[in-house]
C-alpha positions, 0 to 999 in steps of 0.5 A: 195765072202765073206770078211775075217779078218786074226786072230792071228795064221792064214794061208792062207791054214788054212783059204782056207780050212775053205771056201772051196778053195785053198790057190793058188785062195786066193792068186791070187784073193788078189795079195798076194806077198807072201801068207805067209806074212798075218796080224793080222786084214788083210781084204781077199777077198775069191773067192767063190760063196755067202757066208759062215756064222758062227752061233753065239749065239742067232742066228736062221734061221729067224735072219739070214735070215733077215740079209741077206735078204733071206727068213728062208725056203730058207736058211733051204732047201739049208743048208738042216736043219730042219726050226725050229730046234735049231742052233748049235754055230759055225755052217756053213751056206751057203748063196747064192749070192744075185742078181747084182745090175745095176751100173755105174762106172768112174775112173779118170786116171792122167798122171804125168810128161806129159807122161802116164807111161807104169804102168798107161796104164797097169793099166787103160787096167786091170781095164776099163773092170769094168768101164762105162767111163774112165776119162783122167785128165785132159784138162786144161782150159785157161783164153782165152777158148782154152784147154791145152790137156793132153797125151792121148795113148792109153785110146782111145783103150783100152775103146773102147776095153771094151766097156766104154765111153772116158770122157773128163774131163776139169778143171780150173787148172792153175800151179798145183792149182786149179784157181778162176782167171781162172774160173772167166776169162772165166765164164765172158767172152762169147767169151772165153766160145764159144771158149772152147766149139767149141774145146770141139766139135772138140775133142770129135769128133776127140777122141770119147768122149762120156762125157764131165765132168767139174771139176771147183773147188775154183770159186769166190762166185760171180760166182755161178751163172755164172757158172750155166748158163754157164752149160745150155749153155754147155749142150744145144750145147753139147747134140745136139752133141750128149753128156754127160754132168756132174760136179764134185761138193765139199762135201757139207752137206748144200746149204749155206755152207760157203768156196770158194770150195764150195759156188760156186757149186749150187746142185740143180742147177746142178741137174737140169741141167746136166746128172749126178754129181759127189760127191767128197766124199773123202779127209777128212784125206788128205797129208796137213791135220790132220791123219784120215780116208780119206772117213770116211763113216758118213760125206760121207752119210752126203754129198750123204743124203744132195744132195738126198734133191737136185738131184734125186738119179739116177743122182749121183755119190759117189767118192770114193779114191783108196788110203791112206796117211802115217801121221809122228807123231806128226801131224804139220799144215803145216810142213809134208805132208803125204805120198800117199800108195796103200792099197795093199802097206800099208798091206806090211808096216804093216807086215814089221814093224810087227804091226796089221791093227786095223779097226775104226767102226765109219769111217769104214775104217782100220789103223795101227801104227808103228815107223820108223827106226829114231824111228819117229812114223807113223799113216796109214789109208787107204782102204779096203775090209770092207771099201770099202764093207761099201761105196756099202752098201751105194750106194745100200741102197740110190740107187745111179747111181753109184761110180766114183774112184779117181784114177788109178795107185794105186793097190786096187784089192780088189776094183774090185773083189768086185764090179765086184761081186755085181754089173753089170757095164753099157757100152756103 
């Protein structure tokens, strides 16, 4: 596969013939609704075998080679050009496709409204087939330990149907926040503790749960430690059962690092004591907040380097959002929030009102700016294929044990047609 950025004047048919495909697999491959509707700065994915590369000025068979981590040789027998004979500008090279890279994959799939819309299921049916664990978010904690259950479907079927493993995901969510009052309730009460773990058995057996994955977030400080013991306890009952335990921790860049949606939450403690974590490396532009990338990739590495110092690589998870946010301008604290949009909506935004998608090298992530019929103007970052590309760099690069999306329903099909080309997903 091999990502391509629509320049001023392109056609999808242009663009086929330039790969050696055809304008039909483009536009099914990006679920293009109208392959004439294309973006100045557009990222398309084009489904070919490894690669193509344009030689540049200064370039050799050496240079490039090492680029692409393919021995010079290589690329001089299958090009079928002399090793040391001078590149013409503007040449077309083919690079083959390096070998898949072992990976683990989640997504959290949220019901809204307390059912599963006929979209949603759709969407977790298309996509489990790239996925190690599907996450149902969320079961709900309460202050007693008895668990709220959450509407189910079919997710039950559709990942055994593709061979991924069911995992139950319990948060302390209380009226939509996050709660410290029902962490602490429940972190210092040991009747409460056992009563969520006998119903945690009882479901996982009734459903078939092969994970168990607590998200507690916005603890008491003074719970750390609670917390962490509460964790050995969890996984000492669930792994006689037979179970995965993992955590869902804040974005942190240092183990002291101080706000209530992080002091409680120990990595090393938590690398010590469960399977794996999941990183939550996303949100840095979010609906309440100022305009910006929402996973911009220096303060991700940021976040995955500072917990490579705590846990072994094996045992993380890179979160990684499926979405972006329409900011109005000027930006007000407290005053708008932001509008959540499907990348694949975002390029249809950006052609409706006839702008380009510009891409921020430091973030590595697109954005683009446009005024609305009030004539109020807007700012739009969201992902893409080159984003997203920059985030499985980084994972390869650390040698992560896998990514974890947040969330389902959103169309990204960029997402899965890359990850499916380089990496193999574990199942179950």
């Amino acid at each position: 596969m091999q990502i391509h950025v629509v320049q001023e004047g392109q056609s999808v048919y242009g663009i086929a013939q330039a790969y050696g495909t055809t304008p039909e697999e483009i536009a099914r491959s990006n679920e293009l609704p109208d392959p004439n509707r294309l973006v100045v700065g557009q990222s398309i994915v084009i489904p070919i075998v490894g690669s193509f590369y344009w030689v540049r000025q200064g370039d050799n068979l050496y240079s490039i080679g090492q680029q692409f981590g393919i021995p010079a040789q290589e690329l001089a027998q299958i090009n079928q050009i002399p090793l040391d004979a001078p590149l013409q500008v503007n040449t077309r090279l083919y690079i083959p496709p390096r070998p898949k890279v072992s990976l683990e994959s989640n997504a959290y799939v949220e019901p809204i409204g307390g059912s599963v819309s006929p979209e949603l299921e759709e969407s977790a049916r298309s996509r489990t087939p790239y996925l190690t664990y599907l996450a149902p978010f969320s079961y709900q904690l309460n202050r007693d330990g008895t668990l709220t259950v959450p509407p189910l479907n079919a997710f039950a079927e559709i990942a055994s149907a593709n061979n991924a493993g069911l995992m139950m995901t319990i948060t302390n969510l209380e009226e939509g926040a996050f709660s410290e009052e029902v962490g602490a309730a429940v972190l210092t009460n040991e009747t409460a503790q056992n009563t969520m773990l006998d119903q945690i058995v009882e479901i996982t057996k009734e459903v078939g749960y092969r994970d168990v994955h607590f998200d507690f977030e916005f603890l008491r400080t003074e719970d750390r430690e609670r917390y962490n013991q509460f964790l050995r306890k969890a996984v000492e009952r669930l792994r006689g059962e037979g179970l995965l335990v993992s955590t869902a921790l804040a974005p942190k860049t240092r183990a002291d690092q101080p706000g209530q949606w992080y002091e409680a939450h120990d990595y090393r403690a938590h690398g010590e004591i469960v399977d794996f974590v999941v990183l939550m490396t996303y949100e840095w532009g979010y609906s309440g907040g100022p305009p910006m990338a929402v996973s911009p990739l220096g303060p991700v590495r940021e976040v995955i380097e500072y917990a490579l110092t705590e846990m072994p690589a094996n045992k993380i998870m890179m979160g990684q959002n499926l979405y972006g946010y329409d900011w109005t301008l000027p930006y007000e604290p407290g005053e708008e929030y932001a509008r959540a949009l499907s990348p694949n909506r975002a390029v249809e935004l950006a052609f409706s009102r006839n702008v380009p998608i510009q891409y921020d090298a430091e973030s590595q992530a697109p954005f683009f700016e446009y005024v609305d019929d009030a004539g109020s103007e807007h700012v739009v970052w969201f992902e893409d294929a080159r984003s997203i590309q920059a985030k499985f760099d980084l994972i390869k690069e650390l040698g992560l044990r896998g990514i974890s999306y947040w969330k389902l329903g959103l169309p990204f099909t960029q997402n899965w047609l890359l990850l499916n080309d380089q990496f193999d997903i574990k199942k179950f």
